[in-house]
N, C-alpha and C positions, 0 to 999 in steps of 0.2 A: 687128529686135532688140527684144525685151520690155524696159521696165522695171522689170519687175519681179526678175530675174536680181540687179538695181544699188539701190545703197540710194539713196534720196530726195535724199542730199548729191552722189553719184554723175550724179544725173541733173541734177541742179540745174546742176552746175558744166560737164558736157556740153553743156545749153542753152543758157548763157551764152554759153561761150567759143565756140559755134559761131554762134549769135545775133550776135556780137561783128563779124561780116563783114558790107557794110552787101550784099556781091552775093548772099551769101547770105538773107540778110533778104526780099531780093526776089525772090527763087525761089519760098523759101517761100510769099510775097506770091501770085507769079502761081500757085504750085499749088494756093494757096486758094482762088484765082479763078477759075480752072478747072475744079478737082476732080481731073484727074490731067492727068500730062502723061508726053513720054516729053524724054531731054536733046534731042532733035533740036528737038521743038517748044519745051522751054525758049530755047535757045540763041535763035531766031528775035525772042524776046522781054527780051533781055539785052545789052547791047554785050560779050560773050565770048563765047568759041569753043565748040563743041561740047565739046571734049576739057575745058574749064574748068568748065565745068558739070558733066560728068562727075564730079570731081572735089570742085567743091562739095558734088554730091549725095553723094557718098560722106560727107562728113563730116557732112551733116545725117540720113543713116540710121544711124549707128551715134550719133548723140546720139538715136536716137528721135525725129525732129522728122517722119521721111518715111518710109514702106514702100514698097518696090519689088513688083513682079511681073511675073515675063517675060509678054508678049504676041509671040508670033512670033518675029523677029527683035530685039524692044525690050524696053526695060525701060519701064514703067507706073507712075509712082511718085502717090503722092499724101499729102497729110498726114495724121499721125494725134498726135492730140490727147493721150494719155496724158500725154506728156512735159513737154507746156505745160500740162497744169494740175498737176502734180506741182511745174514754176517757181512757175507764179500762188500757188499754196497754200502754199510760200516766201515770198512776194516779200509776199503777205497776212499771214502771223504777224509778219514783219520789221517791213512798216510799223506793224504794231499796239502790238510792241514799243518803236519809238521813238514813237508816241504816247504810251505813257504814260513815257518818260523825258521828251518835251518838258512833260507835265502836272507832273510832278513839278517842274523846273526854274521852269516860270512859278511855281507853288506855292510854293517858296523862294523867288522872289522878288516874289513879291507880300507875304511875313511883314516 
């Protein structure tokens, strides 16, 4: 699924709430450290079932975090980046933003 179909808030909040799972995190984790994997060989490296993974993965491709492609019999999934840097460049103005409310606040009270 493209990000770009979803506006930036869309994807942002996709990220998160899927991010938000720590087994997922770790999926993600080992298909970055792989480069692809298929659920069979996730599972191998997860204390959950094949069929859990399955399902994991399901919610981190429609947030954008993973693309699949059938190979044979399997699915071939591996990460793709659009969706985390469309977060980071979020998650960047945010922090920026309360940078300068906290400059502001020392500012008052330093007067």
């Amino acid at each position: 699924m493209s990000t770009q179909s979803r506006t930036d808030g869309d994807t942002v909040q996709d990220v998160l709430t899927s991010l938000a799972d720590p087994m997922r995190r770790r999926i993600l984790e080992v298909l970055a450290q792989r480069g692809v994997g298929t659920a069979t060989t996730l599972a191998t490296e997860v204390p959950v079932t094949r069929q859990a993974v399955v399902k994991h993965l399901s919610v981190l491709d429609r947030a954008g975090l993973i693309v699949g492609r059938r190979s044979g019999r399997e699915m071939q999934y591996r990460v793709q980046a659009e969706a985390l840097d469309v977060t980071a460049r979020w998650m960047s103005r945010l922090a920026v933003e309360w940078d300068l409310r906290l400059q502001t606040i020392k500012r008052i009270a330093e007067q």
